[in-house]
C-alpha positions in Angstrom: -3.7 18.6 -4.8 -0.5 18.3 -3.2 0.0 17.6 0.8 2.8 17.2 2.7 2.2 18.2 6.7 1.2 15.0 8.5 -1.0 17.2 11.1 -3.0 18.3 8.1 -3.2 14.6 6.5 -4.8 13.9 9.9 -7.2 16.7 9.9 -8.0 15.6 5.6 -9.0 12.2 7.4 -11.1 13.6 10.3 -13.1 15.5 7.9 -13.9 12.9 5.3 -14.9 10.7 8.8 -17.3 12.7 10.0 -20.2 11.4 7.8 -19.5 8.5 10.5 -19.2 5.5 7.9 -15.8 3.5 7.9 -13.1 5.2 5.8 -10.5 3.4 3.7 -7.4 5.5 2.4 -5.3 4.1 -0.4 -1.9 5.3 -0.3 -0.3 4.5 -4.1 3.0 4.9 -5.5 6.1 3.4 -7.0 8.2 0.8 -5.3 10.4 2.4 -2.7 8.4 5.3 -2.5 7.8 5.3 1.3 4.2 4.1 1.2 4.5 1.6 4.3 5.9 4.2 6.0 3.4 6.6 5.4 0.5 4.0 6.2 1.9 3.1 9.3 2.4 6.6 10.5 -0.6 7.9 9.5 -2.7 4.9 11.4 -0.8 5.8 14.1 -1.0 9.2 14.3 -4.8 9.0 13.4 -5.4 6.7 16.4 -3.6 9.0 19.0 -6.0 11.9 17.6 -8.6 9.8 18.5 -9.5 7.9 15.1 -9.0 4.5 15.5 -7.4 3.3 12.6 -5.2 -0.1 11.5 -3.0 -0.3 8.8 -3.5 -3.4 6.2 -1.3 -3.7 3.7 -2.0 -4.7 0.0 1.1 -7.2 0.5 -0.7 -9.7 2.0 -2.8 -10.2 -1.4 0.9 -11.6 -3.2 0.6 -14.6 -4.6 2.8 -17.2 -2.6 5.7 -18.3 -4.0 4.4 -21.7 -4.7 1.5 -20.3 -6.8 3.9 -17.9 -8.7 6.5 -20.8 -9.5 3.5 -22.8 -10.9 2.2 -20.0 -13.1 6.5 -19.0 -14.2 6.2 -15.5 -12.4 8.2 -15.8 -9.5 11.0 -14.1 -11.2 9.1 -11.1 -11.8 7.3 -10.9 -8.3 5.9 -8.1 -7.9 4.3 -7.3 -11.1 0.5 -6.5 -11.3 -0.6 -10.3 -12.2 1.4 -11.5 -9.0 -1.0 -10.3 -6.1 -4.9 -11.5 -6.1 -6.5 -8.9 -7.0 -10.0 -9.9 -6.7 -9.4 -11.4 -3.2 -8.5 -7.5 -2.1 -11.6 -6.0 -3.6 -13.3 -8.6 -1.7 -11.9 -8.1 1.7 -12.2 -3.8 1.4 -15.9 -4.1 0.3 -15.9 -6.2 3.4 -14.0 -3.8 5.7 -16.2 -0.8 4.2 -19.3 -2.6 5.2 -18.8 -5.1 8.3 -18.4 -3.2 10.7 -20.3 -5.3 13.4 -17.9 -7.6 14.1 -13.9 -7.8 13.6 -12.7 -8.6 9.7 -9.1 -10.5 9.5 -6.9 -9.4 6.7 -3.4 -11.0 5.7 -0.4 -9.7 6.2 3.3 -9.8 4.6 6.0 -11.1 6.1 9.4 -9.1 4.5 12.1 -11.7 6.1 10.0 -14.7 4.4 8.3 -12.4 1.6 5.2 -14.3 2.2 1.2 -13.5 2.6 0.6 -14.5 6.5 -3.2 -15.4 6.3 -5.4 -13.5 9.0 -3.0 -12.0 10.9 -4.3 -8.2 10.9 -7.4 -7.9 13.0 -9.7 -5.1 12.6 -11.9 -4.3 15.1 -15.8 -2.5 15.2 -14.2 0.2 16.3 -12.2 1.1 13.6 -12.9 4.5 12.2 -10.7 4.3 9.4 -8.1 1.6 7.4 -4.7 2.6 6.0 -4.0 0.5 2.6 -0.7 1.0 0.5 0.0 -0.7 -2.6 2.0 -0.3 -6.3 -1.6 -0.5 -8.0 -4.1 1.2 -6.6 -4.4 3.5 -9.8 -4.2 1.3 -11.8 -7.0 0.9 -15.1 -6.6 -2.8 -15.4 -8.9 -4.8 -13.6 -9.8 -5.1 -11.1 -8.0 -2.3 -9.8 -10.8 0.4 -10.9 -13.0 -1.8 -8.8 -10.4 -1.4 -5.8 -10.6 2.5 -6.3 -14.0 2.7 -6.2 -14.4 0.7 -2.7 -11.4 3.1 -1.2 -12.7 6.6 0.2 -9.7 8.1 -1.4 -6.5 7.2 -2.9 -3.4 9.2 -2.5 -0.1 8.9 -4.2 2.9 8.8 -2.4 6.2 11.1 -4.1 9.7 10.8 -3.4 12.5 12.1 -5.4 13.6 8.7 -7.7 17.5 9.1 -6.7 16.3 8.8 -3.1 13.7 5.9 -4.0 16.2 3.5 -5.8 18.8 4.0 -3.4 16.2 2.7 -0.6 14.8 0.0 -2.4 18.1 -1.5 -3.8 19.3 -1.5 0.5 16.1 -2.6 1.2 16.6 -5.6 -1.0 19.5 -6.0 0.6 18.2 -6.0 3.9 16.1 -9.1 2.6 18.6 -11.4 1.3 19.3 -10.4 -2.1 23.2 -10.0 -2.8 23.7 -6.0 -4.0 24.4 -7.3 -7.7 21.0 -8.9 -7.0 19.2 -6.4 -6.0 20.4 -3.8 -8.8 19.4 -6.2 -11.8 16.0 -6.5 -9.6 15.4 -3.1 -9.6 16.3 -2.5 -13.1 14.9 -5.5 -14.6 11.5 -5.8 -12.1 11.0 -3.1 -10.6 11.6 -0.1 -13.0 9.4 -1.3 -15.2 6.5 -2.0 -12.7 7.3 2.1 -11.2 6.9 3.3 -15.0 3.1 1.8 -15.6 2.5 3.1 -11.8 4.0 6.3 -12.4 2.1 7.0 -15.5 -1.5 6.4 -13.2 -0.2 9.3 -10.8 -2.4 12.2 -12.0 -5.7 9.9 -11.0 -4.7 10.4 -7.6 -7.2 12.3 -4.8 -4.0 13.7 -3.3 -0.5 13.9 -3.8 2.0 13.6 -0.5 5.7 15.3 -0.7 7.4 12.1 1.2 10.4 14.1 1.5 8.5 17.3 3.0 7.0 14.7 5.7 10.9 13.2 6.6 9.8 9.5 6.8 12.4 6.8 7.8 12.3 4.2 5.8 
């Protein structure tokens, strides 16, 4: 199925909310795609509609650089085998179940491309949680594991011309040198987009990011 009003994303939320349990939304989709955007839009919008709703990215599970230098990955952060996988099942079983008390959840920080440990709260009160992430489709585990603890898992489409234009500025934006940041999108992240690409059809939902008119 294909979406691409935000009003109606909203009302897809409200309705798979009113069983009253805690409901996580995966947001998937190639780098550059727009799925932060999307994530922190739609737990914003979804809290002024009267769903309280926090956004926690999968960023926060990346390996630090320190642990990817020791296992020679750093140069291909980013890839599937650089976040800790496991560590995000654990803490979405936890924020589909604990909902007595507030859960922490890490957070990534873009200017030192770093996890930042605990620095999401989210409270009782939250009705649903906004994830995003590159692998949330993905068939190797434990990613199928991830889906399963996710209400539903949408996949985020931009036209690629559009995408590789944003995430070679965005690296940019970060410190990369734009020679640097076109032989990291060619040689890293290209090939990460193709095995997340080819998971797309597995999707509960598929959002036009153009249609919507996000700003990156």
């Amino acid at each position: 199925m294909r979406q691409s009003g935000g009003p109606r994303l909203v009302e897809r939320v409200r309705g798979l909310a009113a069983g009253g349990e805690r409901v996580l939304i995966g947001i998937a989709g190639c780098p550059g795609a727009g799925k932060s955007t999307l994530a922190g839009r739609l737990a914003t919008e979804l809290t002024a509609a009267g769903l309280p709703a926090v956004w926690v990215p999968m960023d926060g599970f990346h390996l630090a650089d320190v642990a990817l230098e020791r296992l020679g990955r750093l140069r291909r952060k980013g890839a599937i085998d650089t976040f800790d996988g496991h560590g995000y099942l654990a803490l979405l079983r936890r924020l589909r179940h604990e909902t007595g008390t507030i859960v922490y959840a890490p957070s990534f920080d873009r200017d030192l491309e770093q996890p930042i440990a605990g620095a999401i709260a989210v409270p009782p009160e939250a009705r649903v949680v906004v994830s995003e992430g590159n692998y949330l489709l993905s068939g190797e585990e434990p990613w199928p594991e991830v889906r399963a603890a996710m209400t539903e898992v949408w996949y985020a489409d931009l036209d690629d011309r559009v995408r590789l234009e944003r995430l070679t500025k965005r690296h940019v934006r970060f410190g990369k040198t734009p020679e640097q940041a076109v032989r990291w999108v060619a040689e890293v992240d290209e090939p990460n987009a193709a095995a997340i690409r080819a998971t797309r059809a597995s999707a509960d939902l598929h959002v036009d990011i153009d249609a919507l008119a996000l700003s990156p």
